[in-house]
N, C-alpha and C positions, 0 to 999 in steps of 0.2 A: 523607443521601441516599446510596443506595449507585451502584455502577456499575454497574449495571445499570439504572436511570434514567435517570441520563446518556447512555448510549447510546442509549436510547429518544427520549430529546428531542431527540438530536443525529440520530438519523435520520429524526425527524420536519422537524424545520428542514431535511434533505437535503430530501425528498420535496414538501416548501412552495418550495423553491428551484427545482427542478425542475418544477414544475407552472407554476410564474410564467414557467419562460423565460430566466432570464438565464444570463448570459454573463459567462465572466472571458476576463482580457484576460491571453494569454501571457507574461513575463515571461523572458526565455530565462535570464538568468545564475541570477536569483533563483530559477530552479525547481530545482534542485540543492541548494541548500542544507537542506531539510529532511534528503533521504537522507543526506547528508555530516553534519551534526549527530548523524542517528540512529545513524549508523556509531561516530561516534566515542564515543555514549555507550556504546552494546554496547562496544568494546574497551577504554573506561576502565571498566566495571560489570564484565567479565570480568578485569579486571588490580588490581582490588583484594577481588577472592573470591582469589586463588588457583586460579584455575581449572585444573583437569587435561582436558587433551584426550584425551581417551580415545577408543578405535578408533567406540564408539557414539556419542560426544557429536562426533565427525568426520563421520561417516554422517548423524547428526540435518541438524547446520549444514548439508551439500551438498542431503539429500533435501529438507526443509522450504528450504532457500534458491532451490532450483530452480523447487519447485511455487510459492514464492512468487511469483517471476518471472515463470514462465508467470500465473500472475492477473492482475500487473501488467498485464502484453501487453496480456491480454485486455479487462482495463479501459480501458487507455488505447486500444486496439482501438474501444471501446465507445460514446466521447465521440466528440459531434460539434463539428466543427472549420469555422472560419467566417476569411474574411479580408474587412476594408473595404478604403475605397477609398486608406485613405491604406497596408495593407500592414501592418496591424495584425493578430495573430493571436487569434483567440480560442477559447474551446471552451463547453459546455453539457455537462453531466451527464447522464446517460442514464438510465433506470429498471433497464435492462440491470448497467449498475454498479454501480447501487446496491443490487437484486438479490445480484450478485455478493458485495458489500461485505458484505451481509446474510448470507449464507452459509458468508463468511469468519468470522463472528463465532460463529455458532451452530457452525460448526466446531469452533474455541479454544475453546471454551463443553464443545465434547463430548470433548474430549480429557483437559482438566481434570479433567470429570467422571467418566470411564475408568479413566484415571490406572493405565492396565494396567504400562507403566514408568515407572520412576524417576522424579519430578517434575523433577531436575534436566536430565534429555534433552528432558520437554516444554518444559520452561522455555526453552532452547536452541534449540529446537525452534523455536517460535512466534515468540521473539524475528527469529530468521533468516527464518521466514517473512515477516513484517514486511515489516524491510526487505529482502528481495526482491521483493516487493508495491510499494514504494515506488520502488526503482531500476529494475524491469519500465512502471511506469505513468509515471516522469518518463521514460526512453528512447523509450517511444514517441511521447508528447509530445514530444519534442527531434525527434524522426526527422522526426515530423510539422510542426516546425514548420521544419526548416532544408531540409529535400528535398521538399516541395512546392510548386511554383513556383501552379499554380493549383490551385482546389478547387473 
């Protein structure tokens, strides 16, 4: 099975999850821990290439780490946010996101296929988009969950 499968079924299981309604339940420390994971595999995957920072693979990591960022926002933007009675936070997926999510993909998908520079810039590239998608969508969440008294 290739990957691109995978992502098929995996965006079908979003879109099933999504239509049924549920609800995950915020976890405040726990939701950090993916970004931080992912960070640190990027700078152990970049510390055993040898990697040279070059003025373009600098520019890559800010421009792609930014735009990821803003997506992030805009996704965690996107999720609706829910509290019971006991002060429990939760959220729900949005089609909006998922959209979003779907576009990030056919994105990476078109850049690969471009491949107008270096693959090592896109490589760079994407990777930082990533996780700036990841640190952009758990901040909003966080924002959302510590500085909203009601909803």
């Amino acid at each position: 099975m290739t990957m691109s499968y995978g992502i098929v079924i995996l965006l079908l299981l979003k879109i099933s999850n999504i239509s049924k309604g549920k609800t995950k339940l915020i976890k405040f420390p726990n939701l950090w821990i993916l970004p931080v994971l992912f960070m640190g595999m990027m700078l152990e995957d970049y510390g055993k290439q040898n990697f040279v920072y070059s003025s373009e693979m600098m520019m890559a990591l800010t421009v792609f780490g930014l735009a990821g960022l803003c997506v992030g926002l805009i996704r965690g933007g996107s999720l609706k946010y829910e509290r019971d009675s006991d002060e429990k936070m939760y959220y729900k997926e949005s089609y909006l996101s998922l959209l979003i999510y779907i576009l990030v993909i056919f994105a990476k998908w078109g850049l690969k296929f471009i491949g107008a520079v270096s693959s090592d810039i896109i490589a760079v590239g994407l990777m930082s988009f990533a996780c700036g998608s990841l640190i952009g969508r758990c901040s909003y969440i966080s924002y959302r969950y510590l500085f909203s008294g009601s909803l």
